[in-house]
N, C-alpha and C positions, 0 to 999 in steps of 0.2 A: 804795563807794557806787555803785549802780547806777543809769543815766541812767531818769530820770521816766518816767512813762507817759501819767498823764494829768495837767487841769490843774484846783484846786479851782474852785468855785462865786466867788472872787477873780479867778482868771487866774493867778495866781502856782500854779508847780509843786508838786507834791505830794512830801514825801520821805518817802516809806512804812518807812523806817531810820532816820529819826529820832526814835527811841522816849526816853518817858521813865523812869527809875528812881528807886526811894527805898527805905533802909535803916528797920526799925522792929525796936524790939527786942522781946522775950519781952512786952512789956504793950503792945504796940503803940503806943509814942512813935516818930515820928519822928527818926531821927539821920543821916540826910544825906537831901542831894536834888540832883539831877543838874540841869545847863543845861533838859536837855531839858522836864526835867519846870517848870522855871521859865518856859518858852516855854509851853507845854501848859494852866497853871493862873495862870501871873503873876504867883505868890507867888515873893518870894527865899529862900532858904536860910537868911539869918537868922531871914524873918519866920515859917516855918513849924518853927524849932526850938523842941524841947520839945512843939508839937502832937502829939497823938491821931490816930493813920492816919482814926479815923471820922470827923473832923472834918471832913475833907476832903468826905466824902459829902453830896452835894445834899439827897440823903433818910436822916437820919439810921435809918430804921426797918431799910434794908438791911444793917444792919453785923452783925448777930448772924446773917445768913444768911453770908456772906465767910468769919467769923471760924469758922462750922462746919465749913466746907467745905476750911478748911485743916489738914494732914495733918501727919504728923512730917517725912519722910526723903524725899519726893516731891515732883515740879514737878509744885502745881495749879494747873489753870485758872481763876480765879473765874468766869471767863466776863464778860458786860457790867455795869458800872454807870455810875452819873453822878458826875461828881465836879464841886464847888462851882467855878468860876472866880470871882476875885479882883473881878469886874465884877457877881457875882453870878447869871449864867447859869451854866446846867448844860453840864456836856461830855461827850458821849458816851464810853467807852473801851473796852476790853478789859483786863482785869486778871489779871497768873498770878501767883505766889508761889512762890517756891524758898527752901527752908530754908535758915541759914546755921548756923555754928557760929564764936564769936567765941574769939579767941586764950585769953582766962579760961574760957571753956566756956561763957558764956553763947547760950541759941537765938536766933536772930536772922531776920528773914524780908527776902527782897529782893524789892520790888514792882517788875515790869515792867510800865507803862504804855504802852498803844497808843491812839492816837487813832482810835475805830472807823470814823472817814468814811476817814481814810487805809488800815486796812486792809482794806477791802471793795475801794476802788477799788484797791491790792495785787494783791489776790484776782484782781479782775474782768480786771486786767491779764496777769497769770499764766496765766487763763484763755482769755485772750483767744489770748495766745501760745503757750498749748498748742494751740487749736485750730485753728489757723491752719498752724503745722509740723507737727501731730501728727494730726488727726483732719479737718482740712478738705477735702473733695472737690475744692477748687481746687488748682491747681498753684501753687506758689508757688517762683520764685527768685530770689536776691540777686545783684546783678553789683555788683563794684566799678568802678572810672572806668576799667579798662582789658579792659572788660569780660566779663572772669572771675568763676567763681562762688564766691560767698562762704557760701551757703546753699542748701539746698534742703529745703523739706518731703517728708514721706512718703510724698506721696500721689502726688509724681513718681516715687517708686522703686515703689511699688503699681501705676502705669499700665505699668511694665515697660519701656516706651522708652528706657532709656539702657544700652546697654552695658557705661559705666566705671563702676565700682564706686567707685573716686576720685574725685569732680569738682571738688574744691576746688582753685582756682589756674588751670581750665583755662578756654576758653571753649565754649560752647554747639556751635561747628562741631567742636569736638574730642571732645564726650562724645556726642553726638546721633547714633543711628543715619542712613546715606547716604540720602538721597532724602527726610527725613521734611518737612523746612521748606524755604524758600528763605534761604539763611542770608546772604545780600550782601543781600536784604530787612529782615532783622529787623536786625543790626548796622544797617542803616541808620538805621531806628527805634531801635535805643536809643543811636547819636549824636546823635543832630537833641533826645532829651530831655536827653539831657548838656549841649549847646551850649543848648537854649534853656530849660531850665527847666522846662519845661510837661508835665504827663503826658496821653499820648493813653490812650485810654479806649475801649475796645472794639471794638480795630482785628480784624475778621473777617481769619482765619489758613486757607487752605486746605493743605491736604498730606494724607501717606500713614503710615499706621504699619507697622513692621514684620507684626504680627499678622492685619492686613490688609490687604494692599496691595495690591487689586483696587479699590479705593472709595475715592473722595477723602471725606477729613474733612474738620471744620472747625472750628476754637477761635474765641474771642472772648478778645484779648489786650489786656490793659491794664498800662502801663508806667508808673510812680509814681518819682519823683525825692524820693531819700531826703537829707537835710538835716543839715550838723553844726549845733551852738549858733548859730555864726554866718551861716548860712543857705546856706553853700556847698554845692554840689548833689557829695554824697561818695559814693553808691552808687545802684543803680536795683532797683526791685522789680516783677520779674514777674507779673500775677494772670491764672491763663488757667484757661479753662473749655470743657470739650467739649460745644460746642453740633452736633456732628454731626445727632442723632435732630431737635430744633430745626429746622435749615438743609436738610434734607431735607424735614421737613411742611411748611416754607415753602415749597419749591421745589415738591412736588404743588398747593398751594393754588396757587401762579400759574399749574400749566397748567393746574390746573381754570378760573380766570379766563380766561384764555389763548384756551380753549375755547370759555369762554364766550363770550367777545367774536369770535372769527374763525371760529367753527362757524355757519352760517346769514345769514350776512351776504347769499348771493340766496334765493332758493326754486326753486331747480334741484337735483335731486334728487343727479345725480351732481357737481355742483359741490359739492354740501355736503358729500359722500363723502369727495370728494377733501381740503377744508378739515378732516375728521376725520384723516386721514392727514398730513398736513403738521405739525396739531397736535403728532402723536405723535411725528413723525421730524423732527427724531434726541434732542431730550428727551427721550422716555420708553422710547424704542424702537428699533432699529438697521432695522427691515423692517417694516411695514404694510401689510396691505390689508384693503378691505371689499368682503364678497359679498351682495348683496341678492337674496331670494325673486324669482321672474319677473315676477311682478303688479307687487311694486314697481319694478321696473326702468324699466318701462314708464307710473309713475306711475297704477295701480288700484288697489283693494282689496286692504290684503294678508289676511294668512290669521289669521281670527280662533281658530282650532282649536289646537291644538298642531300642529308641524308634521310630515307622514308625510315619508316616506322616497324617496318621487316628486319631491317638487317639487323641481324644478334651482334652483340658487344663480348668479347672475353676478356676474362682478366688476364690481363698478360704481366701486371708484378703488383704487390700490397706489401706494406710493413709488417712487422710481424706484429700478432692477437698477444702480446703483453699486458693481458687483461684491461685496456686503452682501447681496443678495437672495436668499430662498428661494427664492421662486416666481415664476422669470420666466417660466413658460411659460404661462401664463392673463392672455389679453389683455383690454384693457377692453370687455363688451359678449358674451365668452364664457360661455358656461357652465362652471364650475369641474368637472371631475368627479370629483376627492375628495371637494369638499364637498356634491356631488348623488350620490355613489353609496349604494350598498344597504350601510345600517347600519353609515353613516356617522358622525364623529366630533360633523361640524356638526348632524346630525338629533338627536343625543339632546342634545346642549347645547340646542338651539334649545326642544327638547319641552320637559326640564326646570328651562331657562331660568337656570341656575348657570353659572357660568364655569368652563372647564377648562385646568389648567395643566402639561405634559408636559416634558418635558428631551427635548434631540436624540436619544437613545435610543430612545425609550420611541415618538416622534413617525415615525422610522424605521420603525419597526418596525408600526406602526399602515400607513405608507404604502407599506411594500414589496411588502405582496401586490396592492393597483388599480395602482400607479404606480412603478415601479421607478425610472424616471428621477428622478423627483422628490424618492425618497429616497433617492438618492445626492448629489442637488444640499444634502441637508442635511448633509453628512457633508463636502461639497468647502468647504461655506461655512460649517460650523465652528459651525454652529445645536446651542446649545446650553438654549436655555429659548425655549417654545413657549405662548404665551395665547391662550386662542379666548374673547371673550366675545358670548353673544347679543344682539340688537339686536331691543329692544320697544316698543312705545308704543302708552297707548290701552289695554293689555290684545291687544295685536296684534301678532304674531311680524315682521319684517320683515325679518331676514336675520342677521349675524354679524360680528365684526371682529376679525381676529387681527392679535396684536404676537408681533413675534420680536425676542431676541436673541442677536447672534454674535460681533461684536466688542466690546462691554463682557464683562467676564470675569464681573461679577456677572446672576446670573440674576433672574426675578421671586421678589419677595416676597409676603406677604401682605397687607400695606399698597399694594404696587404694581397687585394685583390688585383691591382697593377702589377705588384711583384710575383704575385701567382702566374699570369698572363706570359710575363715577361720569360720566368723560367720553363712553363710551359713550351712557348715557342721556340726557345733552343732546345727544349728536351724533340720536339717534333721534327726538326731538322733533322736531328742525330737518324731519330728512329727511321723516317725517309729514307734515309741515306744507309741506315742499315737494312730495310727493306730490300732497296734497289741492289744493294750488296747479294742480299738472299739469292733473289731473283734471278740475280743475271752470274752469280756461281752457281747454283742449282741448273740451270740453262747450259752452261758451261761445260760443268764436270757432266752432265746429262749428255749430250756432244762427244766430249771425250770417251769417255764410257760406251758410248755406242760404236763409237771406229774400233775398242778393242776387244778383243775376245769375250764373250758372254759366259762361258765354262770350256772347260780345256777338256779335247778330245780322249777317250777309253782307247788306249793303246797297248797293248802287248808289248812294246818296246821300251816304253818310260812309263812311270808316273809323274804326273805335271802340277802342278801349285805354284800357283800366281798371288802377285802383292802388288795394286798399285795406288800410290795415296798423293795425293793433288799436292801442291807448294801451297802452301798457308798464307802467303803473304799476296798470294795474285789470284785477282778474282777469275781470270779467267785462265784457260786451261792450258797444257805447256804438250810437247812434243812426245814424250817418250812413250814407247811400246813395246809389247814382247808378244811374240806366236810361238804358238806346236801348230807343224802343217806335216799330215799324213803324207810322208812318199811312198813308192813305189818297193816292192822287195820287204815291205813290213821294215824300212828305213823311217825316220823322223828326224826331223829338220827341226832348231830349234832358234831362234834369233829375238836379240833385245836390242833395241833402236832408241835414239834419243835425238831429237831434231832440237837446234837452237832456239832460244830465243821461247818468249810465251803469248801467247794470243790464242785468236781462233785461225790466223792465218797458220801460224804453226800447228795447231792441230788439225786443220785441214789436211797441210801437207803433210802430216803425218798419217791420216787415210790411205791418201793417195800412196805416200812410198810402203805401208802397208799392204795395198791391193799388188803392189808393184812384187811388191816381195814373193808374193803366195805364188802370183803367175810364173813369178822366172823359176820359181822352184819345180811348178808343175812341170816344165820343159826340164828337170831333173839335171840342170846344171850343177857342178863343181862348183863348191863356195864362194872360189877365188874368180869363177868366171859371173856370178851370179851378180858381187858386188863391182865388179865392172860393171855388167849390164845396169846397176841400178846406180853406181855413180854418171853413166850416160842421162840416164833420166832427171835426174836430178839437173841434170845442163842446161836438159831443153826445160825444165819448171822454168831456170832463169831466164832462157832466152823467150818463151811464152808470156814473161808478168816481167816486161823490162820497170813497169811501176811499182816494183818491190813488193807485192801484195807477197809472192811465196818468197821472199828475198832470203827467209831464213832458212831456206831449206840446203843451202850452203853452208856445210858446215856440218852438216849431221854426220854422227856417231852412230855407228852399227858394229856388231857381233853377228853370224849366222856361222852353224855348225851342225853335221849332219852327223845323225848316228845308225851305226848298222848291227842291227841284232845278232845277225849270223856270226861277222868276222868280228865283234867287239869294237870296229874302230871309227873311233869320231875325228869325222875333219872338221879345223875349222880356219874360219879367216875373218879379218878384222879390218873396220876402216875407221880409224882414230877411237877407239871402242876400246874399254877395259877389258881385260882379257877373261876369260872364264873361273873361277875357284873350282877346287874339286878335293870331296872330303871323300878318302876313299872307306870301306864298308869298315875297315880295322881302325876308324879315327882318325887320320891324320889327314892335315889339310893343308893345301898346294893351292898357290896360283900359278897356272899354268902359262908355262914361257912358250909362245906362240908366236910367230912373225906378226907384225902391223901394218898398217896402209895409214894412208891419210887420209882426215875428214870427204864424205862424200861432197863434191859439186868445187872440190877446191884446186881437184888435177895433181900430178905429181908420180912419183916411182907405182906400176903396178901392183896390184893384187897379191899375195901370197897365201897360202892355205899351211897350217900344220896338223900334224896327225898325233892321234892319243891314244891308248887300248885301255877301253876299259873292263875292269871285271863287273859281277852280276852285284848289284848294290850299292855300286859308287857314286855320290850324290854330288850333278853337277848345280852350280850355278851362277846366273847369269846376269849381271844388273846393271841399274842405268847410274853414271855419275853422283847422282842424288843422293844415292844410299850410303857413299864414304867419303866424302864430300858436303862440306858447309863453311857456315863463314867464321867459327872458332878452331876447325879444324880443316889438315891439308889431307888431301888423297893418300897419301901414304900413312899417315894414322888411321885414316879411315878404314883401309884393308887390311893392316892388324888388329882391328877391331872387328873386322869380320870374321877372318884366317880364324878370332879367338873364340868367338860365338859358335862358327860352324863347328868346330873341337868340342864345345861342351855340346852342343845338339847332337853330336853323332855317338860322343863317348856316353850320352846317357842312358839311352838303351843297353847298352853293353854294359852297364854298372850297374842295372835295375832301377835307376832313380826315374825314369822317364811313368807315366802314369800312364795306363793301358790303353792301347790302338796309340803309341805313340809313331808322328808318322811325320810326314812334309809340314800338313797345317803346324805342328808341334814349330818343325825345326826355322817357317816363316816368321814365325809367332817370336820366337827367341831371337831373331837376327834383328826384327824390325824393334821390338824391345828395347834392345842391347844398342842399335844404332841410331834407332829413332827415338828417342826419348818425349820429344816434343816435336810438334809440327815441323815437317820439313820446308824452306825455303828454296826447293827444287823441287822437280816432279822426280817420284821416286819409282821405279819400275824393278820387280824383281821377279826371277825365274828361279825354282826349284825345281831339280829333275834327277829322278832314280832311278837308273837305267836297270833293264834288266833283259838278260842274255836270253836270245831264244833256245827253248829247251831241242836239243840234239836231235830229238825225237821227230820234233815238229816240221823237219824243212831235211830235203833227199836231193842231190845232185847226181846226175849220168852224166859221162860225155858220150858221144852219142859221133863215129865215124861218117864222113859227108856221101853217106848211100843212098841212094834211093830206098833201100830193103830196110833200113832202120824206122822210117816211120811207124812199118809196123808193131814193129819190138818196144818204141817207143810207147805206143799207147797201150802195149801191155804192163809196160815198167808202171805205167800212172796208174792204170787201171786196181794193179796189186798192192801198194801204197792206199789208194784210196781205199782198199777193202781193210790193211791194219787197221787207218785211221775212223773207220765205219760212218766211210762216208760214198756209200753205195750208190747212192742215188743221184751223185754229181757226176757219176763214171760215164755217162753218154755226153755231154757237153765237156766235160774235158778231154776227154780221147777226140772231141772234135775240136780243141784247140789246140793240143796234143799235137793232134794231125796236122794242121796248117801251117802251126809257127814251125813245126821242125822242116816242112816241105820247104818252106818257104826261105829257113836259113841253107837247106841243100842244093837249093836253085840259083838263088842270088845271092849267099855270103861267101863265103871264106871258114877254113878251118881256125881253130877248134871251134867244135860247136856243141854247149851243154843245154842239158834238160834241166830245170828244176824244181820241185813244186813246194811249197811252205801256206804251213798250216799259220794261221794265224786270224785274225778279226774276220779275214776272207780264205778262202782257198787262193793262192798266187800262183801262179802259173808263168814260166819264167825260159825263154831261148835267148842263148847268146852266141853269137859269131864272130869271126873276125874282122868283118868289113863295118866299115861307118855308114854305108848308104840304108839312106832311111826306108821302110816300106809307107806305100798311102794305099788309104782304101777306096777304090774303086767300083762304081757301079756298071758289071758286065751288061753288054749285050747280048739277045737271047743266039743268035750266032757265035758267041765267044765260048769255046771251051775251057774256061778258066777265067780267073779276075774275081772271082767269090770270095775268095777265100777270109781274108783281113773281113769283108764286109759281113760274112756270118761270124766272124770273131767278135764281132764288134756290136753283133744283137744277142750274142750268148753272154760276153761279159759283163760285167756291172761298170769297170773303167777296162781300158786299155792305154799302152803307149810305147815311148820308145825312151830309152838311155842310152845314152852314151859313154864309154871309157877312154882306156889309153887301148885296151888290147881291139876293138869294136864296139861294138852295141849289145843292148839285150831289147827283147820285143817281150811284154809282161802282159799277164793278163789276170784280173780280178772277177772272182764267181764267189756271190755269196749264201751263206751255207742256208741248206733249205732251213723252212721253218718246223715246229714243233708237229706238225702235219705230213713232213716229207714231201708238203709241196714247193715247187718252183716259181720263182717269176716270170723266168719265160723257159716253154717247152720247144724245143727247136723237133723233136723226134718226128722223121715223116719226113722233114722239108731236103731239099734236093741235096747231094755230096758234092 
């Protein structure tokens, strides 16, 4: 009796031998009946004696087909019928008939009865078990408790890995070729299923087979705890399956992911280069590098053509020469000259745009005649499979990226060279895209950079240092700005502006309120009146671009403060603008309380101006939002963090810690440090500025009675000034503006009326009155006695103009000083009075 296989549609085991029989004679009576058939149909052996074998049939119609089909001298098969059970259902069977012959000679026939639900499931088990040792692709083996094998299917001696021809009685480290498994691993596993019962189920197996044993494999092993009746755990069953081809398309699919995820992570061209290269090694590849076309190197247009045979290749990133490397002789930043010479390997892949795949031979031999050295470096380092694939995007050639291998034994395949392709192509997006990145912030900040100051003017009044550094996060360029603009009286104006919003329409309009700025300064306006005038302009931006183009210019932030050497005192005025810091020469640092306005272009309460004195060394400055402000900190940390910096930069000279010519650059250098740590996510704009008092010496004021007779006392006063200051040779062209401006305020202004002259970058030359009306200059007719005047001021000056105050005006005049020669620009001497 062989142990069950499966269990019926009850639970209770199936015994596929437990057939039944029955004797009938020559007229087909029943004359015996077996247990079996008594279990089968439920009739007893009394009750069915003397019965009809037909009787038995569910469907009496079948009997005359039975009764055909049986033969004299041969075992037939009826094949299926139904037979009556004793409860009145039918039972499926299988019925055969074998001829008897009875001691009298009577024929006799023997019915073997099969229950056909038992032998299907039979069948299905036999089947089951043929295909499993005989025909199944799995591996299948039996270990008894001491873990020896007790079995093995075919398909283990099919895979060719065992050696022993024997293996029954031994165990798996004794039939198993050396090196294939880790065999103190798997003994391990199939103790812990002995000890606990439980089958583990698809434990990944790596190793090596003989046939191959350059490539690690990899099974999916599952280990089944085999059972006697009473549930003791009596043998274990192996079920393994070569998931190698599997566990490889896995492993390309994660560095494609891989890739995905760590390719592109900046928009720096050779940083993404290099993120392709790291990908590859040592995953995919034992050596990588990539050569990109010139143009791209340098973040241009690359080459939408196919590419000739001219254009050089540089390396733009390689793994590191960890004694693995082919190609260490091409640094990053070089031009390649394999991959840039005359019909070359790289120009026809690039052209044709297919990947090409070489063995260290063939790659030799390509490199021996340009490079000798180089293809012997592939013979020492044992380069034995060589991939070039091109690098496109867009429709746009952009350079190549070879993988080598030397120390894995197995070379590229054909699937490795899909998956080369494959990464490739997203690394080529990336780099595009950090290209056009390049391209168009170098474009940008290029832009920027040119609406603002190129070097900050040599002034006698301030020393000036500038800091401006782009927002890191926006490719293109953002609003803020700061100027020194020369005024009048050896004055300096200084202002920091920050327009909203970023683009190139904000730095357009950030020119523009630039240019805006300079002009209304030159008209020598009051701070408070100036950013009126430029909150007006700002109106009409909006009402000019009703399509939003300058929309941001609403909204802008300004500071402008003018400083005056003579009197010490800086005005200034604000519109939505952070107020000025001011670290005075003794260390200490103020942000200075100032009146405010609101943002330009938004309307609201006027202008206001405050007033500051400052002494000779007190270092103002002036910055845009950006600099104390960001998105883990608020503006009020921001300027304690400044207040703190400006404190250590000014106390450090004064302590001796500062390093020699410590100066502005020093104290930019500390604040942007100190609050810049990392790329700003603003545009940052900052002003440093060291004023300094003009010396006593340098600048003489008269008041000067409204006489006609003073003129001429007047150009004595200059005359004798100009000779302390031995500056002799300006004394005929100032006594002739000397002359005019004082006539001129004796004619047509009002008292008081002062003289003044200040030595400074220029000679200044300076009347002031009490009346506001402006003078113009005028070209006399030769009939007019008079009306010259302003217009020969105005060919002897270098500038002239007019200010204005509360008490009148002043009319100013700039002469600059001869040169090292004692000559002049222009000689007026001779020409009419």
């Amino acid at each position: 009796m062989h142990d069950p296989v499966f269990h019926d549609a009850s639970g209770v085991l199936s015994e596929p031998d437990d057939e039944a029989y029955a004797v009938l004679d020559v007229h087909g009576v029943l004359m015996s009946w077996s247990p079996g058939a008594e279990r089968l149909l439920g009739y007893t052996a009394q009750e069915v004696q003397g019965w009809r074998g037909t009787d038995l049939l569910h469907n009496r119609s079948d009997a005359a087909g039975l009764v055909a089909r049986c033969g004299l001298d041969e075992v037939i098969q009826l094949g299926q019928a139904v037979l009556r059970h004793r409860s009145g259902h039918g039972v499926e069977v299988a019925l055969q008939a074998r001829p008897l012959e009875s001691t009298p000679g009577d024929r006799q026939w023997l019915i073997r009865v099969t229950d056909a639900e038992a032998t299907r499931r039979h069948e299905l088990g036999d089947a089951l078990l043929r295909g499993l040792f005989t025909e199944s692709p799995f591996l299948i083996d039996v270990f008894d408790k001491q873990l020896r094998f007790v079995a093995q299917n075919d398909a283990q001696r099919r895979a060719g890995g065992f050696v022993a021809t024997e293996f029954t009685g031994r165990t798996m480290s004794e039939v198993a070729p050396p090196g294939l498994l880790d065999m103190a691993a798997l003994e391990a596993r199939q103790r812990q299923v002995l000890e606990s019962g439980e089958a583990q189920i698809q434990t990944e197996v790596r190793g090596r087979t003989p046939d191959d044993p350059d490539r690690e494999h990899v099974w999916s092993e599952s280990i089944l705890p085999l059972r006697s009746r009473s549930g003791e755990v009596i043998a274990l069953a192996h079920a393994v399956a070569d998931t190698t081809e599997r566990a490889r398309a896995r492993e390309r699919l994660a560095l494609v992911n891989d890739a995905s995820t760590r390719i592109g992570s900046t928009l720096d061209v050779l940083r993404t280069a290099q993120e392709l290269v790291d990908v590859a090694v040592p995953q995919f590849a034992d050596h990588a590098y990539v050569n990109l076309l010139d143009p791209v190197f340098g973040g241009e247009d690359p080459v939408a053509e196919p590419v000739g045979e001219a254009v050089p290749l540089r390396r733009a990133a390689s793994s590191p020469p960890a004694g693995a490397s082919a190609d260490p002789v091409v640094a990053t930043g070089d031009v390649d000259p394999f991959a840039s010479g005359v019909g070359s390997l790289f120009a026809g892949a690039m052209t044709s745009g297919e990947p090409l795949l070489l063995t260290g031979e063939q790659l030799a031999t390509e490199l021996t005649p340009v490079d000798p050295r180089r293809a012997a470096l592939i013979h020492e380092h044992g380069v034995h499979s060589w991939l070039l694939v091109p690098m496109s995007a867009r429709g746009a050639v952009l350079g190549a990226v070879v993988f080598i291998r030397c120390r894995r034994a197995h070379g590229f395949e054909t699937d490795d060279v899909l998956l080369a392709e494959e990464i490739v192509a997203r690394a080529a997006v990336c780099i595009d895209n950090a290209r056009r990145y390049t391209r168009e912030r170098t474009t940008a900040l290029a832009l920027q950079r040119s609406l603002l100051p190129h070097r900050m003017p040599v002034l006698g009044a301030v020393e000036a240092v500038s800091r401006y550094l782009p927002a890191s996060s926006h490719t293109v360029p953002g609003g803020a700005w700061f100027d020194v603009i020369p005024l009048s009286g050896a004055r300096v104006a200084l202002v920091v502006g920050d327009v909203k919003g970023h683009g190139l329409h904000s730095a357009v309009t950030m020119g523009r309120l630039r240019t805006a700025v300079r002009t209304l300064a030159d008209l020598d306006l009051s701070p408070e009146e100036l950013l009126t005038h430029l909150d007006d302009q700002v109106s009409r931006f909006q009402d000019e671009y009703a399509d939003g183009l300058t929309g941001t210019a609403a909204g802008t932030t300004c500071v402008f403060a003018v400083f005056d050497p003579i009197s010490r005192l800086c005005v200034v005025a604000r519109a939505g603008h952070r107020p000025p810091a001011l670290a005075t020469a003794d260390g200490k640092v103020e942000v200075l309380d100032l009146p405010g306005g609101p943002p330009l272009g938004l309307g609201g309460a006027p202008f206001e101006s405050g007033e500051v004195t400052l002494t000779d060394g007190d270092l103002l400055v002036l910055y845009s939002d950006g600099l104390v402000k960001s998105r883990d900190q608020s503006i009020d940390v921001g300027v304690g963090r400044l207040r703190e910096a400006l404190s250590d930069a000014q106390l450090a000279p004064l302590a001796g810690l500062s390093r020699p010519g410590h100066g502005l650059d020093d104290v930019c250098d500390v604040v942007i440090g100190r609050l810049m740590p990392y790329r700003p996510h603003d545009d940052v704009a900052l002003l440093a500025v060291r004023v300094r008092e003009l010396d006593p010496d340098h600048h003489v004021t008269w008041e000067l009675p409204p006489e006609p007779e003073v003129v001429g006392r007047a150009r004595t006063l200059a005359a004798r000034k100009l000779a302390d200051w031995g500056l002799e040779e300006l004394e005929f062209t100032t006594e002739l503006v000397v002359s005019e401006l004082v006539t001129n305020a004796i004619h047509y202004g009002t008292p008081p009326i002062q003289l003044r002259l200040i030595r400074d970058r220029n000679l200044i030359c300076e009347v002031s009155d009490g009346s506001s009306t402006s003078p113009h200059v005028r070209r006399a007719l030769d009939t007019d006695e008079g009306g010259r005047g302003l217009f020969m001021v105005a060919q002897v000056a270098q500038l002239w103009g007019t200010r204005h105050h509360d008490r009148g005006k002043t009319i100013w005049a700039e002469q600059p000083f001869p040169d090292g020669d004692g000559a002049f620009t222009t000689d007026l001497r001779g020409s009419p009075g």
